[in-house]
GUGUTOR-283394 format. One record per residue (C-alpha): residue number from 1; residue in three letters; z, x, y. Coordinates in Angstrom, 1 decimal. Layout:
n:res:w:u:v
NUM:ALA:Z:X:Y;
...
This chain:
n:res:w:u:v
1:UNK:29.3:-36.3:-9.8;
2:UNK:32.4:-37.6:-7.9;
3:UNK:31.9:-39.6:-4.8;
4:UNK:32.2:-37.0:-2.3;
5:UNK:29.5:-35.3:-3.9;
6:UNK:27.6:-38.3:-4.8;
7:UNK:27.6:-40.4:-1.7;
8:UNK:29.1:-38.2:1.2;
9:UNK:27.4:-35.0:0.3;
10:UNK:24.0:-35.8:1.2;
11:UNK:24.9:-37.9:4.5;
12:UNK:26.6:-34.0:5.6;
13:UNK:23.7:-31.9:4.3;
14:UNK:21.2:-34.1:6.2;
15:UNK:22.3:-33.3:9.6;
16:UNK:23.5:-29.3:9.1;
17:UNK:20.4:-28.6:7.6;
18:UNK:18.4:-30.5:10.1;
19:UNK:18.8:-27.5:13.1;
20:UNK:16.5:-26.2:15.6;
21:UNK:16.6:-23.0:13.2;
22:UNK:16.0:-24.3:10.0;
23:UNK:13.3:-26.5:11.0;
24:UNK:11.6:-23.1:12.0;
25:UNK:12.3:-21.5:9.1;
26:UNK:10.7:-24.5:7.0;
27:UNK:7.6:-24.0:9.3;
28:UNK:6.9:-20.6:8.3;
29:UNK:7.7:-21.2:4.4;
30:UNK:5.7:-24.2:4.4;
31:UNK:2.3:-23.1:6.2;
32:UNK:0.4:-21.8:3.7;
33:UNK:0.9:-24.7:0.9;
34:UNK:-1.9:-26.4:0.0;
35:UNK:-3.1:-28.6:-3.1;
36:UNK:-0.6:-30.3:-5.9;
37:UNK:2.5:-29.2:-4.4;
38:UNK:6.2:-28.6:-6.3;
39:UNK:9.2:-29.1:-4.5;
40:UNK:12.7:-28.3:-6.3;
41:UNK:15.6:-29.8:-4.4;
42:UNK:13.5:-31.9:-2.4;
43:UNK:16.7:-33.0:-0.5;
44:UNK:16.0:-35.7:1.9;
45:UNK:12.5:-34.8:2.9;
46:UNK:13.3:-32.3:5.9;
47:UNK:10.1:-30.3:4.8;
48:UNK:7.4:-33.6:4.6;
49:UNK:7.1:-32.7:8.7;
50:UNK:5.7:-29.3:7.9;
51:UNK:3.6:-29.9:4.8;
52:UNK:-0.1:-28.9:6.2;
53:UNK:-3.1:-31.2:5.5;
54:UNK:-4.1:-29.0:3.0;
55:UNK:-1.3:-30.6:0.7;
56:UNK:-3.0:-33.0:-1.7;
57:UNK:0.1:-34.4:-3.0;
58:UNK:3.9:-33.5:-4.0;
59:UNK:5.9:-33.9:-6.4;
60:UNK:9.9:-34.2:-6.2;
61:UNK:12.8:-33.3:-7.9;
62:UNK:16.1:-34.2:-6.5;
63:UNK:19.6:-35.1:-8.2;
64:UNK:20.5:-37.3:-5.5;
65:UNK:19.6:-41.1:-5.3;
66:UNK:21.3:-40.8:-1.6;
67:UNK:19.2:-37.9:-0.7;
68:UNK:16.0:-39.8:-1.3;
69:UNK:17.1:-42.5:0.2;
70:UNK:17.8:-41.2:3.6;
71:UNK:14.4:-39.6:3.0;
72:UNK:12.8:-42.9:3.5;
73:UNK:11.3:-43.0:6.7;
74:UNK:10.2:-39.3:6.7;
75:UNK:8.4:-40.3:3.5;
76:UNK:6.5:-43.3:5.0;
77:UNK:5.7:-40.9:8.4;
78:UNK:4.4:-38.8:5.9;
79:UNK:0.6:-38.4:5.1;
80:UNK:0.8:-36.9:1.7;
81:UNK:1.2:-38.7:-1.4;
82:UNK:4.3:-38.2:-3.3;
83:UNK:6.0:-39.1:-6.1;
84:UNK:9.8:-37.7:-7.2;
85:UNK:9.3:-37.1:-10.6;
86:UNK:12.8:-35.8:-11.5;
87:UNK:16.4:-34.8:-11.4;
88:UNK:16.3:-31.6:-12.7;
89:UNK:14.9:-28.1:-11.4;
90:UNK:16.1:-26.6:-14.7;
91:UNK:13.9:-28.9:-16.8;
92:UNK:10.7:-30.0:-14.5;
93:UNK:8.7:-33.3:-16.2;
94:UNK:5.2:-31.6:-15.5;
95:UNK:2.6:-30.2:-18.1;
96:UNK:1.9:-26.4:-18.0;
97:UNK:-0.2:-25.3:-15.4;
98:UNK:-0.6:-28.3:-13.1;
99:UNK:0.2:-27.2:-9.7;
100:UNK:-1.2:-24.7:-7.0;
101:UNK:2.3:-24.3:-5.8;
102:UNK:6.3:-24.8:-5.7;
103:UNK:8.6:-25.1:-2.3;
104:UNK:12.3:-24.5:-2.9;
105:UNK:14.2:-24.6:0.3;
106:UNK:17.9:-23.6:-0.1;
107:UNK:18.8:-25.1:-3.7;
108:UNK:18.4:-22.0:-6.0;
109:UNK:22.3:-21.7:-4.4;
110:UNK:23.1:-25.0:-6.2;
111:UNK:21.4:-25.3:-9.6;
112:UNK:23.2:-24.2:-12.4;
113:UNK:20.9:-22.0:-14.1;
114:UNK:18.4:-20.9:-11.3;
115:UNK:16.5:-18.7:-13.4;
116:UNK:15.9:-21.3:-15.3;
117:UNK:14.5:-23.1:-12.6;
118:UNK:12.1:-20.3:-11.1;
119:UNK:11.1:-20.1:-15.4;
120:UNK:9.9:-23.8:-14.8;
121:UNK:8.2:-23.0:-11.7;
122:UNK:6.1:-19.9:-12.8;
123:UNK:5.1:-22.5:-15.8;
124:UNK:3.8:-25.0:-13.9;
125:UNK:1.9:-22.9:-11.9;
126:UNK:-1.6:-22.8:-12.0;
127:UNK:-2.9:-19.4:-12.4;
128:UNK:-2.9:-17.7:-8.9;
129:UNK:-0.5:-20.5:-7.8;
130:UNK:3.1:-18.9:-6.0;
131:UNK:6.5:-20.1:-4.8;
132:UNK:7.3:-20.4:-1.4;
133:UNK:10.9:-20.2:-1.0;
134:UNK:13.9:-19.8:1.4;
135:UNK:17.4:-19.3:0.2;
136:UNK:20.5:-18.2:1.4;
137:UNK:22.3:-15.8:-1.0;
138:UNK:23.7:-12.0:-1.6;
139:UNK:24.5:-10.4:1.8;
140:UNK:22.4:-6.9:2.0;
141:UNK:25.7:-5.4:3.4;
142:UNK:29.0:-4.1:1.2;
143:UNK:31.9:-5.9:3.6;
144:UNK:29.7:-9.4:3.9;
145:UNK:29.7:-9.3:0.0;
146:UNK:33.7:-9.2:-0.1;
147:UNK:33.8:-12.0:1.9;
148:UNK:31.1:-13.8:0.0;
149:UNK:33.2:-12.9:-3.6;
150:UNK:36.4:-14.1:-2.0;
151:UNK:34.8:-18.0:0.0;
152:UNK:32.6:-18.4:-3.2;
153:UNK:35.0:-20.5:-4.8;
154:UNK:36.0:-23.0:-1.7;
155:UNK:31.8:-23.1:-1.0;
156:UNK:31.2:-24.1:-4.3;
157:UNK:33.9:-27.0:-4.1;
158:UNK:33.1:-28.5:-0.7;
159:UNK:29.1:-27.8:-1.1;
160:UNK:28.2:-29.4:-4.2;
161:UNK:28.1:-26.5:-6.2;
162:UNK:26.6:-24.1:-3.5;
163:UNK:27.2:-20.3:-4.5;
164:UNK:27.1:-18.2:-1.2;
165:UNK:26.7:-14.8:-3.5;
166:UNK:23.5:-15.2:-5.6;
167:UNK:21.1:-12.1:-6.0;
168:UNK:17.9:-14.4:-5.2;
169:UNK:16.1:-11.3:-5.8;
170:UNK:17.0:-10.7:-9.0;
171:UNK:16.8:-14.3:-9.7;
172:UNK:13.3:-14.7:-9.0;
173:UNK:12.4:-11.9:-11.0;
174:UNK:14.3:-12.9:-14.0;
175:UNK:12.3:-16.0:-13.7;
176:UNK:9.3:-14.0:-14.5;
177:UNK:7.6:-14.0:-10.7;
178:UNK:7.3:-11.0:-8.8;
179:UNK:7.9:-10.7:-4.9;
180:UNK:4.6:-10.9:-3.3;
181:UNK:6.3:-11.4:0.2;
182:UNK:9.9:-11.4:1.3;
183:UNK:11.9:-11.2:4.3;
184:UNK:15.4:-10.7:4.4;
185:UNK:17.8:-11.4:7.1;
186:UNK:21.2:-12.9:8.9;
187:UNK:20.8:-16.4:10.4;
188:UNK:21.6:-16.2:14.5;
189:UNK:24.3:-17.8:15.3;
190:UNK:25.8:-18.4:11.4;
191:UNK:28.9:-16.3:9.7;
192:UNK:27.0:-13.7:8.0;
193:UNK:28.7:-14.7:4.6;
194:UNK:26.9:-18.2:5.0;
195:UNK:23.9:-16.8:7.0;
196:UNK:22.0:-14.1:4.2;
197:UNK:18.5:-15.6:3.9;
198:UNK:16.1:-14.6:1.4;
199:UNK:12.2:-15.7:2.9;
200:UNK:9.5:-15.3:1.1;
201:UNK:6.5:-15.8:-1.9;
202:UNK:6.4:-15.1:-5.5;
203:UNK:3.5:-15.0:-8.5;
204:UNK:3.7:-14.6:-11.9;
205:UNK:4.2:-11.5:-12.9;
């Protein structure tokens, strides 16, 4: 990673991401967590807030050293154990089957192979165990995708890799977890090619 990426990067994604609106959003994705917990792009800990008590312990994977960083007092307001565990989504340092769930919170956009990364999830889940996710991605409307095609490139430069046009949909299935819950919708306020959310649950199919 350059030094944009590696040291400015985070510093920007911790305060757009940090809204009246997406702290919401994280509410509803995190309420039903409980147990060993997953989290793929664990950021810098906007979700710890809304982890219920029901969450034994979570486990973190983040690329950024900056990101976890500026997690630190979050983390030590925080009343659930954690550990980060890794840098990779794609390639998760957990055995089989040793988590009731995984929270990934607007980083499917970013990881290189994201079905990949849901393939990790759905195999260290615990039988009846599900994802709890919230991503932005494929606008459900024609003219929004155009715009999507035609930004992609300059959102992927300036945001770390961020694709604005993935098919989260199809991404999660590929992954082998099938839609038990999802909600799809434009974020108020937000361009609609940046704003095309993807809320929802997934088991293994």
């Amino acid at each position: 990673m350059g030094r944009y990426e590696e040291r400015i990067l985070p510093h920007v994604i911790n305060l757009v991401m940090n809204t009246e609106q997406t702290r919401e959003i994280r509410r509803r994705v995190c309420a039903n967590l409980k147990g060993d917990v997953l989290e793929i792009g664990f950021g810098t800990g906007h979700n710890l807030p809304f982890l219920p008590a029901e969450v034994s312990r979570l486990y973190a994977v983040e690329p950024s050293g900056v990101g976890v960083q500026l997690a630190r007092k979050r983390i030590a307001a925080s009343s659930v154990p954690m550990e980060v565990i890794g840098l990779d989504g794609q390639r998760v340092p957990l055995p089989d089957a040793s988590v009731d769930a995984v929270l990934c919170t607007w980083s499917l956009c970013t990881i290189p192979d994201p079905v990949a990364a849901v393939r990790e999830a759905r195999r260290v889940l615990r039988p009846g165990g599900s994802l709890h996710f919230v991503e932005h991605g494929r606008a459900p409307d024609e003219g929004v995708r155009r715009w999507q095609n035609r930004l992609n490139r300059f959102q992927h430069r300036v945001g770390g890799g961020c694709n604005l046009n993935r098919d989260i949909t199809g991404i999660v299935a590929a992954g082998g977890l099938a839609m038990t819950h999802m909600d799809q919708y434009y974020s108020k306020g937000e361009p609609k090619p940046f704003g095309a959310m993807y809320e929802g649950t997934a088991v293994a199919g």
